[in-house]
TORLOBA-599947 format. One record per residue (C-alpha): residue in one letter; x, y, z. Coordinates in pm, whole numbers, plus 50000, padded with zeros to 5 digits. Example, Ala and Ser with C-alpha at 12.3 -4.5 7.8 and 13.67 -1.06 7.14 Angstrom:
% TORLOBA-599947
A512304955050780/S513674989450714/
% end
This chain:
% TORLOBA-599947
X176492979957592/X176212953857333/X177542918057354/X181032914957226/X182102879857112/X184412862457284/X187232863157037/X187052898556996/X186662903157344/X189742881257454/X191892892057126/X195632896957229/X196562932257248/X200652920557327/X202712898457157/X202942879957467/X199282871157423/X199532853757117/X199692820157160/X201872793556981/X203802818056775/X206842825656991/X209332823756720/X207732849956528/X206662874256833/X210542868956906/X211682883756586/X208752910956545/X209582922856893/X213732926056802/X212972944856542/X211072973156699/X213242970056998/X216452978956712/X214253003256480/X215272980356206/X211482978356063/X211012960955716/X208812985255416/X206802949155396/X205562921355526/X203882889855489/X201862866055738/X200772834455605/X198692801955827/X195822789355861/X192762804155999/X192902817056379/X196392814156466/X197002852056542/X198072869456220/X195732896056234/X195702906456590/X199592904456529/X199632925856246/X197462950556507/X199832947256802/X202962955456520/X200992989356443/X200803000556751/X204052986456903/X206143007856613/X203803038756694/X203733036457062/X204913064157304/X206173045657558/X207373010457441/X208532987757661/X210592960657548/X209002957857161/X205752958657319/X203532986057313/X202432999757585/X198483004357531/X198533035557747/X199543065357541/X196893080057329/X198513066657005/X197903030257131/X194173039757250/X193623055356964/X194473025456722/X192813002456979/X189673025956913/X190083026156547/X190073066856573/X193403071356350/X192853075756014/X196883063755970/X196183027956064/X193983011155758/X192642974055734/X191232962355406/X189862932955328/X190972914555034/X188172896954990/X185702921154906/X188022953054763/X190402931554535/X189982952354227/X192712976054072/X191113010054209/X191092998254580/X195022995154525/X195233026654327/X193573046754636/X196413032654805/X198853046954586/X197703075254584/X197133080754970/X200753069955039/X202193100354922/X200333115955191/X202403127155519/X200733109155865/X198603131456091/X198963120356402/X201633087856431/X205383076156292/X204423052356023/X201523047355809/X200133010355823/X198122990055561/X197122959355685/X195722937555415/X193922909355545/X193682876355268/X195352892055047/X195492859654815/X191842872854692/X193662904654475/X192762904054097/X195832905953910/X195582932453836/X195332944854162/X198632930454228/X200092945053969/X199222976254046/X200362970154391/X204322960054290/X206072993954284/X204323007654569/X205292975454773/X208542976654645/X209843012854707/X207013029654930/X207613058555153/X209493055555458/X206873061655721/X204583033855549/X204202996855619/X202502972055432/X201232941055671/X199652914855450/X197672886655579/X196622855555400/X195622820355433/X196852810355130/X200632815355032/X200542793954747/X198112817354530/X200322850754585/X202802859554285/X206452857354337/X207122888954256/X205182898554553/X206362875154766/X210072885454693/X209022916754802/X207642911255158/X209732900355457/X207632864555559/X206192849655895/X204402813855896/X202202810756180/X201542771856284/X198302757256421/X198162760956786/X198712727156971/X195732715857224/X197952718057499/X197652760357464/X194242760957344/X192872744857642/X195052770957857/X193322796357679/X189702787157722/X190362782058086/X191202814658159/X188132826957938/X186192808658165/X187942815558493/X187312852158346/X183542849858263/X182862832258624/X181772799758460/X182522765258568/X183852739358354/X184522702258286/X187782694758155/X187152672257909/X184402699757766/X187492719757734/X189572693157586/X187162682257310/X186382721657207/X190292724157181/X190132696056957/X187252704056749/X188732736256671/X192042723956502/X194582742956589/X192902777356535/X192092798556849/X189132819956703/X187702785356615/X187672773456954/X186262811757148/X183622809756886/X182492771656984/X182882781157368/X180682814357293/X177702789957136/X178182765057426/X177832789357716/X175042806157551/X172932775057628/X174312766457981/X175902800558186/X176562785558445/X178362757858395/X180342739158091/X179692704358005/X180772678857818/X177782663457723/X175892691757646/X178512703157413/X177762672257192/X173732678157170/X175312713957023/X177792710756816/X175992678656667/X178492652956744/X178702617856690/X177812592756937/X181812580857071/X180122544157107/X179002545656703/X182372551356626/X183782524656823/X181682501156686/X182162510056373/X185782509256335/X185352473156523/X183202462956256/X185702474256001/X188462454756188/X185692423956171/X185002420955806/X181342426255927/X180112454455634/X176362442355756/X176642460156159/X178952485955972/X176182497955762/X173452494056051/X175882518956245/X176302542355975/X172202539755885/X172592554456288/X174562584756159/X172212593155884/X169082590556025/X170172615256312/X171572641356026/X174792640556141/X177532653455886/X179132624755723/X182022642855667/X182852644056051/X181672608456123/X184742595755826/X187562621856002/X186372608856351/X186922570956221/X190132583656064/X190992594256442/X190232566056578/X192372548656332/X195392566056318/X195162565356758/X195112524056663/X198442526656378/X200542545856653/X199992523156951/X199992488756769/X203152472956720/X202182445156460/X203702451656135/X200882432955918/X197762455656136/X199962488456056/X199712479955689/X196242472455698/X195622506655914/X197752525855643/X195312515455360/X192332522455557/X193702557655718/X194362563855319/X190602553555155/X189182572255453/X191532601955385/X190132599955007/X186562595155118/X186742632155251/X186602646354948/X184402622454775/X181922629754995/X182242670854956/X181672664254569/X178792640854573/X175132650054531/X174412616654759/X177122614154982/X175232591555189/X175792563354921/X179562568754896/X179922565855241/X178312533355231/X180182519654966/X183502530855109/X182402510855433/X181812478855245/X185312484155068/X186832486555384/X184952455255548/X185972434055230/X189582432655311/X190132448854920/X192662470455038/X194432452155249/X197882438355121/X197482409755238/X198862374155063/X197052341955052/X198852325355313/X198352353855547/X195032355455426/X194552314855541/X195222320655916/X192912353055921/X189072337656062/X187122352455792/X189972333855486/X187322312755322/X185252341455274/X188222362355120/X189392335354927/X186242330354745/X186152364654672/X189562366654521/X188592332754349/X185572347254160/X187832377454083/X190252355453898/X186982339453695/X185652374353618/X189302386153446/X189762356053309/X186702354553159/X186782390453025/X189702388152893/X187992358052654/X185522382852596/X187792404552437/X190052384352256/X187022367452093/X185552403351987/X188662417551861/X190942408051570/X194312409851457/X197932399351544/X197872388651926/X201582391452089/X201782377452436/X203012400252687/X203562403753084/X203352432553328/X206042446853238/X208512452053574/X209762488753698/X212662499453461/X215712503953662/X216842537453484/X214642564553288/X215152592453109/X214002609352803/X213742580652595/X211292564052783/X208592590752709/X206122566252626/X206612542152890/X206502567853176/X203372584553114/X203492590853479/X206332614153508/X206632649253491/X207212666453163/X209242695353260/X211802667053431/X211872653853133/X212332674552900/X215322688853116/X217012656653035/X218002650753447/X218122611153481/X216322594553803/X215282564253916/X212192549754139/X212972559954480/X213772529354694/X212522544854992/X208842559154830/X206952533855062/X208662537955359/X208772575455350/X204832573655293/X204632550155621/X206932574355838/X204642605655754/X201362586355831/X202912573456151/X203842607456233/X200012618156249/X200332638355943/X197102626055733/X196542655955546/X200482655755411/X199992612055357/X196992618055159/X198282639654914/X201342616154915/X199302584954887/X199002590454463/X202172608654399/X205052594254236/X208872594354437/X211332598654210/X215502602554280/X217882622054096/X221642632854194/X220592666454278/X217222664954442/X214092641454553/X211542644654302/X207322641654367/X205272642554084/X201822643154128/X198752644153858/X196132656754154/X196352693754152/X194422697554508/X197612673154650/X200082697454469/X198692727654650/X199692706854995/X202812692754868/X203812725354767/X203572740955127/X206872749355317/X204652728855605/X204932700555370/X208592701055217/X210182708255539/X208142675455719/X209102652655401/X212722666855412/X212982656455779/X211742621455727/X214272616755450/X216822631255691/X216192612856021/X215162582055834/X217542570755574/X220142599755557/X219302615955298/X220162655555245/X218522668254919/X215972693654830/X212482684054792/X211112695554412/X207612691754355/X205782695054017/X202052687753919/X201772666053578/X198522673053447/X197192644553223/X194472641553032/X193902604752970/X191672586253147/X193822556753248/X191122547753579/X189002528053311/X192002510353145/X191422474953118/X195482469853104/X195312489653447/X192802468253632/X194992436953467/X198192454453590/X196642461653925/X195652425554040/X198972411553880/X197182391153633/X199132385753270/X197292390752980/X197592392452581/X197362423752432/X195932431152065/X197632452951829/
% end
């Protein structure tokens, strides 16, 4: 018999079995139990956290014989026959490659069809995000009003890109990332299964490295055995999966904490000599980071952590863009070992032991402005009106068009008034502190605004709108505002797309290093 991989092998075949997802087995598992089943439904997360072999286990529970308390019972020969893939009434398409208009009109046209051999009919449409729309389209009525012995199951990693109307449509499950703590359960029983001895902290890094998704982490454990049977080990599982060194990354982030960019570099020379992926080696100093803002109690480090958790955050996609990521990462370490980002004032700056250095920095800084600003005032002419950053107005609205470039344009032209929100910063720390650096960096650039009916984030980044957007995101922001400062409003979020390129303004760099300046009409 040929080799079956371990996540098919070990795939639940119960709700029971699926792990981390309890409040939606719970509900499935009602419903069957009270024949109440739903025409449609939808099951969103991220990759490997059950939503297929849940869709699976659905089919057969609402077909089964013999079920026994919403489960089915895998016994009968309705429930071996789906488990075979013999029944011609159970169907699973995949979005991704049969997205076009006719795939969906074979489905219309088959659903008229009475089943052969089972209750209800199932379509289970894995990533369903990938339909044309056309396809969608097409797919709307049936969805809508289908026959009664058919069920639509769709499956996709990506809410967000779905149409409303379909969404309206379809009764909706979000399935979370599986914690470590389950994950690690998991693998030991694969192992305890497969007769092969382990080292815990093999398991526990292979938990980790597979971030939250269960497929993820059967699939590393299936490479890892294949080069050791008998026995799991930690080390060996770094020479694999092409880790990088732990001491590296120590030193690194010590080097960072340092000011010494020189040793920082020399480590990081380390990582790309050996090939490793850079990407990894700035979400492993990230890590290390973050473990270093949660357990240090000194306001002025947290700061300082907060800025570098956010560059290094940023850096991540830098470094999937560039055609020499190698250089960006190098540059992004000296930023870090200059003390740039750190908010730090000069007589904080005095007691820190690398000040002098800092202070002639900032020194030659102040030269360089003042000097270009010379430059320009020398090259241009005309009337010259002295003028000062100007401070945050207290009030906006639509009047102030031109002074808020920043703000959204469907807020404003729905003439709601709002102010800065006091609490923008704060509620920025709270979700970094909380370990959520994916929701913080899409945070970092936004704009916080407060109105009398709801908290408003406007962001000109259309990748950070696509996490802002996600219920994940609004309910963890809503919470902080909640527990934090008591406040109860709904979270709107809109995407301002601009088109000017205000990162080479001259007035920006001014406003950005607080320096005042004279302005030429």
């Amino acid at each position: 018999m040929a080799y079956v991989a371990l996540y098919r092998k070990y795939r639940p075949i119960t709700f029971d079995n699926i792990l981390g997802q309890e409040s939606v087995t719970k509900i499935l598992k009602n419903q069957i139990k009270t024949g109440k089943i739903s025409h449609a439904y939808l099951f969103s997360g991220t990759r490997g956290t059950g939503k297929t072999s849940a869709a699976k286990v659905f089919a057969r529970a609402i077909n089964c014989l013999n079920p026994k308390d919403g489960e089915p019972c895998n016994e009968c020969e309705i429930c071996k026959s789906i488990l075979s893939g013999n029944t011609t009434d159970v169907i699973e398409m995949d979005a991704a490659s049969n997205n076009s208009v006719e795939n969906i009109r074979q489905i219309r046209q088959e659903v008229v069809y009475a089943t052969v051999d089972v209750k209800y009919r199932v379509y289970i449409i894995d990533e369903v995000h990938m339909l044309t729309t056309s396809a969608f389209n097409a797919l709307l009525k049936t969805l809508e009003e289908p026959p009664e012995n058919v069920v639509f199951i769709l499956a996709t990693t990506e809410q967000h890109k779905i149409p409303v109307t379909i969404l309206s449509r379809c009764l909706r499950f979000d399935f979370n990332r599986i914690s470590e703590e389950n994950i690690i359960e998991r693998l030991k029983y694969v192992l305890n299964e497969e007769n092969i001895k382990y080292e815990d902290e093999a398991v526990e890094y292979i938990a980790k490295l597979a971030d939250g998704g269960m497929r993820d982490a059967l699939s590393i454990l299936d490479r890892c055995i294949s080069e050791n049977q008998e026995k799991l080990e930690y080390n060996s599982i770094l020479n694999i999966v092409g880790a990088i060194d732990r001491d590296v990354i120590t030193n690194t982030v010590q080097n960072i904490l340092d000011y010494d960019a020189i040793k920082a570099n020399e480590n990081t020379d380390l990582v790309i000599k050996k090939g490793k992926d850079l990407r990894q080696f700035a979400y492993e100093l990230n890590e290390e980071f973050l473990k270093l803002l949660i357990s240090n109690k000194d306001e002025n480090l947290k700061t300082r952590y907060i800025k570098i958790i956010d560059r290094l955050s940023k850096l991540d996609n830098e470094l999937k863009q560039s055609i020499r990521p190698e250089i960006v990462l190098k540059a992004c370490i000296v930023e870090l070992c200059s003390g740039t980002i750190s908010s730090y004032t000069k007589d904080s700056i005095e007691t820190d032991k690398t000040s002098d250095v800092l202070l002639k920095k900032i020194s030659s800084l102040e030269q360089e402005v003042l000097a270009l600003k010379e430059n320009i005032n020398k090259l241009q002419t005309g009337k010259i009106i002295n003028k000062e950053i100007a401070p945050k107005k207290e009030k906006l609205s639509v009047n102030n068009k031109k002074e808020e470039k920043n703000i959204d344009t469907k807020i404003l032209e729905s003439d709601i008034k709002y102010t800065d929100f006091e609490y923008a910063e704060d509620v920025k720390k709270k979700i970094i502190e909380s370990g959520k650096i994916k929701l913080y960096s899409a945070l970092a650039g936004a704009k916080i605004i407060d109105t009398d009916s709801f908290i408003g984030i406007i962001t000109t980044n259309s990748f950070a709108y696509n996490i802002l957007r996600q219920e994940e995101s609004i309910s963890g922001i809503k919470e902080v505002l909640l527990n934090e400062f008591s406040i109860d409003k709904p979270v709107r979020v809109e995407l301002n797309e601009q088109n000017e390129e205000e990162s080479i303004s001259i007035e920006k760099m001014f406003a950005e290093n607080d320096v005042k300046y004279t302005k030429i009409d």
